[in-house]
MIFI-322765 format. One line per 3 residues: number of its first residue (from 1); for each residue x, y, z of N, C-alpha, C. Coordinates in steps of 0.001 Angstrom, whole numbers, plus 500000, padded with zeros to 6 digits. Example, Ala and Ser with C-alpha at 12.3 -4.5 7.8 and 13.67 -1.06 7.14 Angstrom:
! MIFI-322765
1) 513190:494310:507800:512300:495500:507800:513200:496700:507800 | 512850:497750:507080:513670:498940:507140:512900:500030:507870 $
***
This chain:
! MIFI-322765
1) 502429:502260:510028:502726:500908:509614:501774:500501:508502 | 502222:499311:507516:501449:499135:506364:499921:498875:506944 | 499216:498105:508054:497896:497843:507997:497358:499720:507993 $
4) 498091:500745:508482:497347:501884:507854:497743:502396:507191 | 498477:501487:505664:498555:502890:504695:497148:502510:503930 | 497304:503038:502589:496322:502849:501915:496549:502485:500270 $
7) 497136:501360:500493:497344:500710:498934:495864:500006:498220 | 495988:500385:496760:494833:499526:496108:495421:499012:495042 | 495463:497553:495180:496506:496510:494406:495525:496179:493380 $
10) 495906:496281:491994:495284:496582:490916:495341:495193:490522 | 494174:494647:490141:494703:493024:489599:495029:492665:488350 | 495792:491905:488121:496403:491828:486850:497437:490433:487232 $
13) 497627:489871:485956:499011:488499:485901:499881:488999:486193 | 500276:489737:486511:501672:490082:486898:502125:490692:487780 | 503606:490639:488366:503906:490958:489771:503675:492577:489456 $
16) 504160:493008:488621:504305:494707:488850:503129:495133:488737 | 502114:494471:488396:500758:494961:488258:500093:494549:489452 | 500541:493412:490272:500156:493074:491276:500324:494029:492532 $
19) 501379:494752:492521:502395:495840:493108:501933:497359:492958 | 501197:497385:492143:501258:498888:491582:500003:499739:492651 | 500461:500557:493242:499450:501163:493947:499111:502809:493416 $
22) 497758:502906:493651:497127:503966:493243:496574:504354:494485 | 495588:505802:494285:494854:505915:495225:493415:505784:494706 | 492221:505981:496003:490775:505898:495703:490362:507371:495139 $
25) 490266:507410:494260:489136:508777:493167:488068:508622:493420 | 487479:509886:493506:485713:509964:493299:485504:509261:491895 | 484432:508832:491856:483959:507806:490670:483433:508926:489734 $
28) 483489:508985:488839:482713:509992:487695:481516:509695:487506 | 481265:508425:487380:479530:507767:487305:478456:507730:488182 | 479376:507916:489335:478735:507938:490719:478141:509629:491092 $
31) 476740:509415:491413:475946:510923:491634:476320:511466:492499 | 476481:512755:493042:477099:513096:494424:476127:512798:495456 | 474677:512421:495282:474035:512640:496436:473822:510759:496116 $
34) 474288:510035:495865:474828:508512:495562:474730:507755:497292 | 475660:508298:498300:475622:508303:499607:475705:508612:500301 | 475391:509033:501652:475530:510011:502760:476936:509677:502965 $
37) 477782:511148:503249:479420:510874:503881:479324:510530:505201 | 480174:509316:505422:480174:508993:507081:480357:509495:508180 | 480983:510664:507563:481647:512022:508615:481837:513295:507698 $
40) 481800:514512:508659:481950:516022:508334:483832:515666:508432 | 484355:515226:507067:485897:515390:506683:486020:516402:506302 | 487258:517293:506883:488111:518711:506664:489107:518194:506096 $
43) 489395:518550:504791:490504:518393:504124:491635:519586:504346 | 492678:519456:504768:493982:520186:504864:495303:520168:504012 | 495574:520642:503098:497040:520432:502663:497859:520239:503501 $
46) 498901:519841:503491:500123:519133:504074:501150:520609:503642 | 501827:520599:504165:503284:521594:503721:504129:520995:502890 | 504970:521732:501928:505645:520872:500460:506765:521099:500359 $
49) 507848:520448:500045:509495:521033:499407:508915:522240:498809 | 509280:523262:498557:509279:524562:497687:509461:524048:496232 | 508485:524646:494998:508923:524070:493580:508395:523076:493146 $
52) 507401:522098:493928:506869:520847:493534:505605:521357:492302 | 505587:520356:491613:504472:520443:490471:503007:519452:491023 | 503269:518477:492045:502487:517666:492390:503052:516724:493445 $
55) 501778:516449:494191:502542:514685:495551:500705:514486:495777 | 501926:513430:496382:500618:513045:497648:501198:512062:498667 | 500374:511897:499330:500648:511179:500784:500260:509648:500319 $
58) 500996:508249:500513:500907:507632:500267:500659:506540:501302 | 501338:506925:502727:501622:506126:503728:501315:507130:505190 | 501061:506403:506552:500836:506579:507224:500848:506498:509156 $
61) 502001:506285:509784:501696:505733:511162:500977:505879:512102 | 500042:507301:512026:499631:507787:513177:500124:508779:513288 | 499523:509446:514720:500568:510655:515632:500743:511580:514250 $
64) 500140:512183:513381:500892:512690:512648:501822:512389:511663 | 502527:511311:511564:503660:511229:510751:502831:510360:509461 | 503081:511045:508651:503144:510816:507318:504108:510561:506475 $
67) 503826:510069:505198:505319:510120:504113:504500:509688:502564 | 504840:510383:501708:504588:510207:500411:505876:510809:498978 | 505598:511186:498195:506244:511172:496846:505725:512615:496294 $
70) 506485:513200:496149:506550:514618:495316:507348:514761:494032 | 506547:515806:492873:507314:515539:491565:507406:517381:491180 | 508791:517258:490864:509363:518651:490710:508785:519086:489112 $
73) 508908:520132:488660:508002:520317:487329:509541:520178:486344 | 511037:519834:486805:511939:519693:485316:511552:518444:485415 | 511693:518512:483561:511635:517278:482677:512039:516083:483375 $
76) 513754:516152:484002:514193:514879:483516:514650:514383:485544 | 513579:515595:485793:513838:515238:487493:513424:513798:487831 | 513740:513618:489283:513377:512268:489964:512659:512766:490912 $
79) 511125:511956:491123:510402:512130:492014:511021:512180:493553 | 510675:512997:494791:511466:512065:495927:510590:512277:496907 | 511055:511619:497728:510352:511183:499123:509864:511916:500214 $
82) 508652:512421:500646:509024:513431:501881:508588:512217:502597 | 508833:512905:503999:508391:512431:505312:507470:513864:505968 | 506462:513666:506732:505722:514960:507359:505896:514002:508917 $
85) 506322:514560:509869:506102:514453:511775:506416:515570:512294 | 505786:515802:513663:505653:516542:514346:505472:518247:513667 | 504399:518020:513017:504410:519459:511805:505472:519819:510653 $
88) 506613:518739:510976:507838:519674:510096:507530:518482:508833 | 508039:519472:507468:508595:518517:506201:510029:518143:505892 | 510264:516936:505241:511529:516888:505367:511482:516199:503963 $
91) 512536:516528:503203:512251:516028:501674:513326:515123:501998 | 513565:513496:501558:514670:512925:501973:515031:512500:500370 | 514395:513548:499446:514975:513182:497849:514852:511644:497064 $
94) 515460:512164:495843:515461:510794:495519:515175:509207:495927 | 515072:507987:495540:515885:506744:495643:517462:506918:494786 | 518262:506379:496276:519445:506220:495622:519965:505501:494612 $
97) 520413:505948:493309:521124:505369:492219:519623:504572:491518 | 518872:505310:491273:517824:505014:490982:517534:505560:489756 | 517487:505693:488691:517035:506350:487067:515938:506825:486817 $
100) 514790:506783:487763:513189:507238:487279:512152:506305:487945 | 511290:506854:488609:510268:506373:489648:510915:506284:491202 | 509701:506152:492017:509936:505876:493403:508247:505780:493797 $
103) 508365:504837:494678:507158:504039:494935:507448:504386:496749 | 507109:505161:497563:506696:505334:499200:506092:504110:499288 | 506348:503362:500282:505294:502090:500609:504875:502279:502073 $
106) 505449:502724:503166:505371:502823:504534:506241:503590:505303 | 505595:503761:506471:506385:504526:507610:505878:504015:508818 | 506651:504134:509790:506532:503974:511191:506550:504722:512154 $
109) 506721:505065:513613:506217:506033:513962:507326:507309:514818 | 508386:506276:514016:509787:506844:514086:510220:507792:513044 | 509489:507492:512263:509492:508473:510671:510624:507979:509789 $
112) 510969:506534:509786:511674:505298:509233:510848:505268:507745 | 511319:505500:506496:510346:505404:505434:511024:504162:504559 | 510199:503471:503875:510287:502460:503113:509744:502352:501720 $
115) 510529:502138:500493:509880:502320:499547:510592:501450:498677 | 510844:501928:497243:511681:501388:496172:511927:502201:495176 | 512863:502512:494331:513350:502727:493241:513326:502018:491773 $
118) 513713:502511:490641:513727:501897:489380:514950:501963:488794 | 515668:501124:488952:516637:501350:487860:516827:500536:486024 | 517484:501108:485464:517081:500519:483751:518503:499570:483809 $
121) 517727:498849:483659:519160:497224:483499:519549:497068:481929 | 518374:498145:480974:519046:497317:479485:517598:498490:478668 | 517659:497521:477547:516622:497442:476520:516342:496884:475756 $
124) 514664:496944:475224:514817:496477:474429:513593:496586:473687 | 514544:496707:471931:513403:497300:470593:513101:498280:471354 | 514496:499522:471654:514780:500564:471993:514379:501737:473137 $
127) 512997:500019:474153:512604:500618:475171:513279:500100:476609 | 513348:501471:477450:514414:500691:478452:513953:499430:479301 | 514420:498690:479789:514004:497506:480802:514460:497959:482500 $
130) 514131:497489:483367:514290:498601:484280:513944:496943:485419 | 514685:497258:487057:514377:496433:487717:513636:497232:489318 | 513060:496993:489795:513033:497714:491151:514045:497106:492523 $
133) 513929:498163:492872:515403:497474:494740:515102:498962:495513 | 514985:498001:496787:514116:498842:498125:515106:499788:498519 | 514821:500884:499249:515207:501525:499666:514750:501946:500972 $
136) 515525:502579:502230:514865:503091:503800:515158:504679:503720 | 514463:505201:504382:515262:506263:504911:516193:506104:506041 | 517293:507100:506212:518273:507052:507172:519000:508615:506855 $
139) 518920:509268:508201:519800:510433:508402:519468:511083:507191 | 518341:511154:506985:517247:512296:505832:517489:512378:504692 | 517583:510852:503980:517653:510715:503042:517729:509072:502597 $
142) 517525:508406:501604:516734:507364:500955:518185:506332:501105 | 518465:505292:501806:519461:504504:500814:519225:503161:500480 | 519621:502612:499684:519462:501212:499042:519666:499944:500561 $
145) 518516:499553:500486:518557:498072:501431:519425:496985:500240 | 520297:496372:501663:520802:494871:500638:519729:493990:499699 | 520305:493315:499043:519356:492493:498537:520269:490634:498552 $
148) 519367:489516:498632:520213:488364:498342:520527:488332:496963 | 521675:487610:496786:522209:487452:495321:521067:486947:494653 | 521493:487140:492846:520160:486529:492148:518715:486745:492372 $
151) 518562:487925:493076:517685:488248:493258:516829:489321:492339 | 515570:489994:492303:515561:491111:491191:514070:491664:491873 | 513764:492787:491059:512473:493697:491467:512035:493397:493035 $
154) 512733:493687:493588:512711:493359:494798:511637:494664:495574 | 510811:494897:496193:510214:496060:497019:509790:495831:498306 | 509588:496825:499143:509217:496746:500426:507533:496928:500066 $
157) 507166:496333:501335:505831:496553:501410:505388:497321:502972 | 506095:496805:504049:505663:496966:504998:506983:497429:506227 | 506852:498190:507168:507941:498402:508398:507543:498242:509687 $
160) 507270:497791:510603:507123:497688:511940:507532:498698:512796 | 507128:498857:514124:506957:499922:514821:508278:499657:515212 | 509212:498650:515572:510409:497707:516166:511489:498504:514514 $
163) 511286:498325:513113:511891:498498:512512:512062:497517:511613 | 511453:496406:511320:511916:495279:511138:510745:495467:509467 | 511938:495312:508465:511174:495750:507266:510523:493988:506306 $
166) 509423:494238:505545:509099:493210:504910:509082:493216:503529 | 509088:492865:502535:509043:492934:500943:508772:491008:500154 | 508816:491915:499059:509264:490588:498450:509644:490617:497007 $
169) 509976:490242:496313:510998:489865:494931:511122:488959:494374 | 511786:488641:493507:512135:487653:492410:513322:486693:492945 | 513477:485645:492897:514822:485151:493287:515017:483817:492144 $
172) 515507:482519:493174:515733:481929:491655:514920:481515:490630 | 513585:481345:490954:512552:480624:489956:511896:482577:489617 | 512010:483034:487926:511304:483985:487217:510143:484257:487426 $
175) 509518:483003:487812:507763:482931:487603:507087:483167:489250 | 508355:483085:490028:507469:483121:491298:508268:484191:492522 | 506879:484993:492805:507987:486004:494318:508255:485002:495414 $
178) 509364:485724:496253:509375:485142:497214:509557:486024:498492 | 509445:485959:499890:509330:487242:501110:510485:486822:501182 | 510971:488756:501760:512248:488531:502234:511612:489803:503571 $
181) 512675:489694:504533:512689:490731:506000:514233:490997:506052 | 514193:492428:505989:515133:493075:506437:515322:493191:508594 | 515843:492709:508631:515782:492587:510665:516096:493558:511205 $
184) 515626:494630:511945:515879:495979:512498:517404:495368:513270 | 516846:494277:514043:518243:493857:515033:519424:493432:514512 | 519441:493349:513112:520639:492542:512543:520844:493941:510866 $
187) 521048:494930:511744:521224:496321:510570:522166:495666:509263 | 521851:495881:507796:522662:495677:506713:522191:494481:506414 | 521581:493593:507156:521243:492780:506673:519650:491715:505930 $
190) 519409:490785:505143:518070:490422:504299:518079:489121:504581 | 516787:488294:505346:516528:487175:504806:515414:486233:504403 | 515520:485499:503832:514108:484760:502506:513296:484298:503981 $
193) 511956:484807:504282:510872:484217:505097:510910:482360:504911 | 511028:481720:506002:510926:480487:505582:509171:479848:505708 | 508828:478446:505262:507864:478179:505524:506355:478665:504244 $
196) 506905:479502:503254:505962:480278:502795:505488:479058:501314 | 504294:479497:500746:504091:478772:499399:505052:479588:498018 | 505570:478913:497346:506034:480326:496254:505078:480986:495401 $
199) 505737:482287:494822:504460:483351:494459:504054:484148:495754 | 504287:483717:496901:503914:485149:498006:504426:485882:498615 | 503463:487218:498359:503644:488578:498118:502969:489216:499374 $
202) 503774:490260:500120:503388:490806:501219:502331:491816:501431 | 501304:491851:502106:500197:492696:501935:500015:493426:503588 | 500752:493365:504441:500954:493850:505504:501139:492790:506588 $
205) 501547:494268:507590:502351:492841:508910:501443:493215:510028 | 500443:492734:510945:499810:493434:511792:501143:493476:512981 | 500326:494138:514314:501320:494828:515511:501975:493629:516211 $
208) 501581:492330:516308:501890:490500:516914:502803:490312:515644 | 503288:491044:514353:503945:490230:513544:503609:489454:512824 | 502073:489596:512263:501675:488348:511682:501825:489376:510433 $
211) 501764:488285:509238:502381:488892:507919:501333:488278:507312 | 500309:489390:506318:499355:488656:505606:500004:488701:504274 | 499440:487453:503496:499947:487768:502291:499063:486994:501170 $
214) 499563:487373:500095:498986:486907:498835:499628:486075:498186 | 499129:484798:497751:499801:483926:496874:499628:483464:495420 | 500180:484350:494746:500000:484592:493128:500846:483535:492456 $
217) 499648:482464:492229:500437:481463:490664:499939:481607:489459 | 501186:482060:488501:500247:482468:487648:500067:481633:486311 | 500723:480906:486837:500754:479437:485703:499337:478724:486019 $
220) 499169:478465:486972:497975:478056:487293:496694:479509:487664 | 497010:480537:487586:495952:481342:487783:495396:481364:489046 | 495886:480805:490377:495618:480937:491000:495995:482118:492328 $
223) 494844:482820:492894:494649:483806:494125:494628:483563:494743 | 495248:483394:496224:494917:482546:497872:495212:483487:498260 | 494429:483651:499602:495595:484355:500846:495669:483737:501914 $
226) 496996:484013:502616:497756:483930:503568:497614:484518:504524 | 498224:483903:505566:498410:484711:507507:499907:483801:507366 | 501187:484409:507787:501764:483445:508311:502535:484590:509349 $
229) 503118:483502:511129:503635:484136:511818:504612:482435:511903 | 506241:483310:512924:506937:482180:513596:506899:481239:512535 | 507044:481528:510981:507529:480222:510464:506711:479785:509900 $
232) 505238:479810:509924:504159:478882:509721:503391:479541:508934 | 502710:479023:507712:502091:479807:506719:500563:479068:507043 | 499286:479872:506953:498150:479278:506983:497064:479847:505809 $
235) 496960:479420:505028:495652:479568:504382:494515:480089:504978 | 493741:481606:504386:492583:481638:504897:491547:481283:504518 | 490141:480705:504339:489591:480442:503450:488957:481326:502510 $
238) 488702:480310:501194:487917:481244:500054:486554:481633:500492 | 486177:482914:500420:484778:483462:500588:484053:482719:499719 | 482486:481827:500396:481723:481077:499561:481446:481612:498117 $
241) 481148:481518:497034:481044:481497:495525:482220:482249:495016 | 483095:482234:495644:484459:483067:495056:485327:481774:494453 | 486489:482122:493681:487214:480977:493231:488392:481261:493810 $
244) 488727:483136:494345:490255:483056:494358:489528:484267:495399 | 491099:484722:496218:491209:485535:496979:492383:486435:497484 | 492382:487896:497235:493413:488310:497534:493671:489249:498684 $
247) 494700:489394:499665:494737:490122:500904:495207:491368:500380 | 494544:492470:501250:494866:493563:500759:495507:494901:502282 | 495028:494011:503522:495954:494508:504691:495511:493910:505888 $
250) 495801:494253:507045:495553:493648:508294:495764:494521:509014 | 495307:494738:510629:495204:494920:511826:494668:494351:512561 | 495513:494235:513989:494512:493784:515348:493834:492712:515191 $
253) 494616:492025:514146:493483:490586:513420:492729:490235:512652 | 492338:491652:512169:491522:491273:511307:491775:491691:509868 | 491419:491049:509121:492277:490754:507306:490981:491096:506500 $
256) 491470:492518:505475:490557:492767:504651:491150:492103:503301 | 490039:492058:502416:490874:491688:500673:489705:492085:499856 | 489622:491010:498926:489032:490707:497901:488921:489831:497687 $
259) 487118:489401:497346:486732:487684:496963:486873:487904:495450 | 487141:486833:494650:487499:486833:493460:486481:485833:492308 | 485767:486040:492029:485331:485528:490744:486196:484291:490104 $
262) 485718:483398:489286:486754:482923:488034:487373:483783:487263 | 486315:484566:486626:486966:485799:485459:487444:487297:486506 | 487943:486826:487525:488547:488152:488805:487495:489235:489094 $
265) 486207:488826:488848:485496:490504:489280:485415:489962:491235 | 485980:491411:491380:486474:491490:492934:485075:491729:493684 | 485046:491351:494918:484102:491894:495954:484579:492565:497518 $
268) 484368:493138:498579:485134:493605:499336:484729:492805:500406 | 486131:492018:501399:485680:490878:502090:486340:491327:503872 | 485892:490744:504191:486876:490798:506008:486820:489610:506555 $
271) 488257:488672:506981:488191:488098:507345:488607:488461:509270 | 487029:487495:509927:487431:488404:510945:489139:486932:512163 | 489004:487771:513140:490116:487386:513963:489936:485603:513681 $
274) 488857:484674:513695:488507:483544:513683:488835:483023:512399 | 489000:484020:511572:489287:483584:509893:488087:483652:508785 | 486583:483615:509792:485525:483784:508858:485153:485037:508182 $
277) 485087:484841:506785:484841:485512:506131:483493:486188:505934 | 483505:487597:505758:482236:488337:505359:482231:489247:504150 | 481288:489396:503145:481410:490415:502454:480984:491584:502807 $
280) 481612:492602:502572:481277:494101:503016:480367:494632:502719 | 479314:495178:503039:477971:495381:502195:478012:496652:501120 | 477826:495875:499945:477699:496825:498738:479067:497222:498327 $
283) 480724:496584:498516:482125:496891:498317:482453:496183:497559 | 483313:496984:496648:483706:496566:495481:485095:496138:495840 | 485813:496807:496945:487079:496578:497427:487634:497102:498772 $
286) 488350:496739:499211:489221:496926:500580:490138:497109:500754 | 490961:498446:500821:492182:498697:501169:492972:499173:501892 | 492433:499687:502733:493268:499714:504417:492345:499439:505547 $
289) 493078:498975:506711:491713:498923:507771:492723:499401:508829 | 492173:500340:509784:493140:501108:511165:492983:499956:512329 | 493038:499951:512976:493293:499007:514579:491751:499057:515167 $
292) 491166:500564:514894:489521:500451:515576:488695:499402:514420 | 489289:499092:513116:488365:497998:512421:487420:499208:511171 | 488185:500534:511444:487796:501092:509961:488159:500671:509089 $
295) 487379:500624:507962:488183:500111:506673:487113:501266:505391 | 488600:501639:504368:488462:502312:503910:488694:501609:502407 | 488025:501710:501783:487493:501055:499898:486663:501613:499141 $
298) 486026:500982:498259:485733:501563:496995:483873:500360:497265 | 482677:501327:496886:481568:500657:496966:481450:499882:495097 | 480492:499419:495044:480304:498650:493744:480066:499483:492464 $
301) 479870:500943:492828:479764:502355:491985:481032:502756:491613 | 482410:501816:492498:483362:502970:492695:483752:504443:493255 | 482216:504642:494246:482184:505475:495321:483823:505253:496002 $
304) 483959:505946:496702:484985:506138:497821:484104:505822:499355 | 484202:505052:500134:483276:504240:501173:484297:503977:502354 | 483297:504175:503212:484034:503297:504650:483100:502694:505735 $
307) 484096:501343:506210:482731:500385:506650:483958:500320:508102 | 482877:500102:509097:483153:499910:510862:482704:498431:510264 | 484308:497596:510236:484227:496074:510278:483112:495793:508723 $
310) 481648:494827:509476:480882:494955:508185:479970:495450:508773 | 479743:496061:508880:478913:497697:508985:478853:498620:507940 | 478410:499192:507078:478747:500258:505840:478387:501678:506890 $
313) 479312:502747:507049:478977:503954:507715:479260:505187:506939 | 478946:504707:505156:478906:506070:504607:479882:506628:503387 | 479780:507163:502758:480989:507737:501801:482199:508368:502064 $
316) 483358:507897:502054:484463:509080:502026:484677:510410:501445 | 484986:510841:501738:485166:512110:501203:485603:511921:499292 | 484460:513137:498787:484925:512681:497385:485786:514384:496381 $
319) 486898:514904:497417:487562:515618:497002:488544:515640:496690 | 489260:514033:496346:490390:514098:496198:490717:512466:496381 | 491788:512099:496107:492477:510530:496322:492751:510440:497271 $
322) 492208:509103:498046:492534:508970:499181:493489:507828:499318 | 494694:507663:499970:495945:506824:499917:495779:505917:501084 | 495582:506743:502357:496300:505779:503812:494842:506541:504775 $
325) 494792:505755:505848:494032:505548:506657:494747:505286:508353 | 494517:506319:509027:495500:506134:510142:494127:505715:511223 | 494974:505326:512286:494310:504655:513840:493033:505709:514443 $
328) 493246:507562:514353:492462:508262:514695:491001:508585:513348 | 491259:507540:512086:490135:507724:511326:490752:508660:510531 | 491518:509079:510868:492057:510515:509772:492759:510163:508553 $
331) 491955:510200:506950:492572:509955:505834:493552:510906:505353 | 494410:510076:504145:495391:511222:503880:495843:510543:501839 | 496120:511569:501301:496105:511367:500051:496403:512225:498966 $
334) 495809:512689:497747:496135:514146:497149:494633:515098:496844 | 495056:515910:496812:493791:517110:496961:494142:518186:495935 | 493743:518618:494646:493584:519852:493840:493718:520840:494730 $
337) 494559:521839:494208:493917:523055:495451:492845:524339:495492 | 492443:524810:495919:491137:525442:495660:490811:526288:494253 | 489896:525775:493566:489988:526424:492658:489830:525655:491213 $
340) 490571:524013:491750:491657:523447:490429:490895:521959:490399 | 490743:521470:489874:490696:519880:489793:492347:519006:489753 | 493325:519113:488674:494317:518785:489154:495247:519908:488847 $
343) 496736:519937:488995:497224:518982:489457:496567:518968:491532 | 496925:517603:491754:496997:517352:493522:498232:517549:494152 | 497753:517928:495309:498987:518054:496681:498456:516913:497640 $
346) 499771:516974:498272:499615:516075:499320:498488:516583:500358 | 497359:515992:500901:496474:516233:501793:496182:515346:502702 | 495170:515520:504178:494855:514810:504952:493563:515440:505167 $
349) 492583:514170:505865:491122:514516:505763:490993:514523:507202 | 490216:515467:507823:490272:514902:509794:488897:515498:510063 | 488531:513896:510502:486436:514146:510813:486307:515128:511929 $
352) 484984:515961:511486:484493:516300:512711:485044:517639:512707 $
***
């Protein structure tokens, strides 16, 4: 589920930049003997479609099951989707009717995958224009979730253990997202979260259903975040000398992000179950936290780091990108393979 994958939401004015996930790199500036690693991590490749040029693991439930994005070495191929459970791979291809890209966002522990596609709506001054629209897996392979009319760049962010998918998109006002939930119980069908501020954007759903989120205005420049469950949206507060704040996931209650500057230089924050805020010691950022209250980010070096709550317990492993963060501590992401710096494969890190 999204509180353990491992997205790092890049900041920027804009939704697709708001959206865009990468993984954590070893820092180049950063010395190797910079910090003690928190744990003896064994890195493992993952098993691959046959023919891939590159992946990685993007998402995570536990138990094993994984799911990320693999890219074939022809030109004019389309990236596609695996799923990894119970040891086996399963390539579920493409996004359907999709022209170029695919974005993995989550899995559950059903091996239910959630992501999005790109398709090109036009151009222009001869470069294409392109919209995004979500996609699930089903019967081993990717298909297009509904969307409401007038709607546009629509993506998933998050899936529940129940099935019950979250995103959010464009609808009638250009300038502002709005949440939508796909309902496991009501199959084929999408509807607009009520209760929310406009501009917010889904940053995970913990296991009670609470949906953290981010509220991007960008007319006014303003960063908030959100908790809302049952309807009700709540503000968390701004971390003292911060101006803005953005959520970056949740579990078991407790909400990691980023305190924000005026001019956006980020800090790495936890808000705990009560709502009070802490900064992470020495974090530059926060991007997944598992159910035991690991949380896995980036130190003020751009180290690769992981903190027990606010506790700092050490460096992540610095062999590779790290994506998602599951419940047993076990990271997962892309890894060079012996020998190589890139290209990466899909990998998982398991302490001890």
């Amino acid at each position: 589920m999204n509180p353990k994958r491992r997205n790092v939401t890049l900041l920027a004015a804009t939704f697709l930049a708001a959206s865009a996930v990468t993984g954590i790199a070893p820092s180049a500036q950063a010395a190797p003997q910079a910090a003690a690693q928190a744990c003896a991590y064994k890195a493992t490749h993952l098993p691959v479609p046959e023919g891939i040029k590159a992946g990685a693991v993007t998402a995570t439930a536990g138990a094993g099951v994984y799911a990320g994005e693999v890219e074939f070495p022809e030109e004019d191929s389309l990236q596609h989707a695996v799923l990894w459970s119970g040891g086996k791979v399963t390539d579920l291809g493409p996004a359907a009717g999709a022209d170029f890209d695919l974005m993995v966002s989550d899995v559950n522990t059903k091996g239910t995958v959630v992501g999005q596609g790109a398709k090109i709506t036009g151009a222009t001054e001869g470069f294409p224009t392109w919209s995004w629209f979500p996609v699930v897996s089903r019967n081993g392979k990717l298909e297009k979730l509904p969307v409401l009319p007038n709607t546009h760049d629509v993506h998933t962010s998050a899936i529940t253990e129940n099935g019950d998918i979250y995103g959010h998109g464009y609808g009638a006002d250009p300038n502002y997202t709005e949440v939508y939930k796909w309902p496991a119980d009501q199959p084929g069908t999408v509807v607009k979260l009520p209760g929310l501020p406009r501009g917010s954007q889904v940053e995970g759903v913990d296991s009670d259903g609470t949906v953290a989120i981010t509220v991007v205005d960008n007319r006014k420049g303003t960063w908030l975040p959100y908790l809302w469950k049952d309807g009700v949206a709540k503000q968390l507060p701004i971390p003292a000398g911060s101006a803005h704040a953005q959520v970056t996931g949740i579990s078991n209650g407790y909400v990691i992000g980023k305190a924000l500057t005026s001019d956006f230089d980020p800090s790495a924050v936890l808000w705990n179950k009560d709502g009070k805020a802490t900064a992470l010691p020495k974090g530059q950022s926060a991007s997944a936290i598992n159910s035991q209250g690991l949380i896995l980010g980036t130190d003020t070096r751009l180290v690769a780091s992981l903190w027990q709550l606010t506790t700092g317990v050490g460096a992540a492993p610095s062999d590779g990108a790290l994506h998602a963060l599951a419940d047993d501590g076990t990271l997962a992401g892309a890894k060079a393979r012996t020998g190589s710096t890139f290209p990466r494969f899909p990998a998982v890190w398991r302490c001890g």
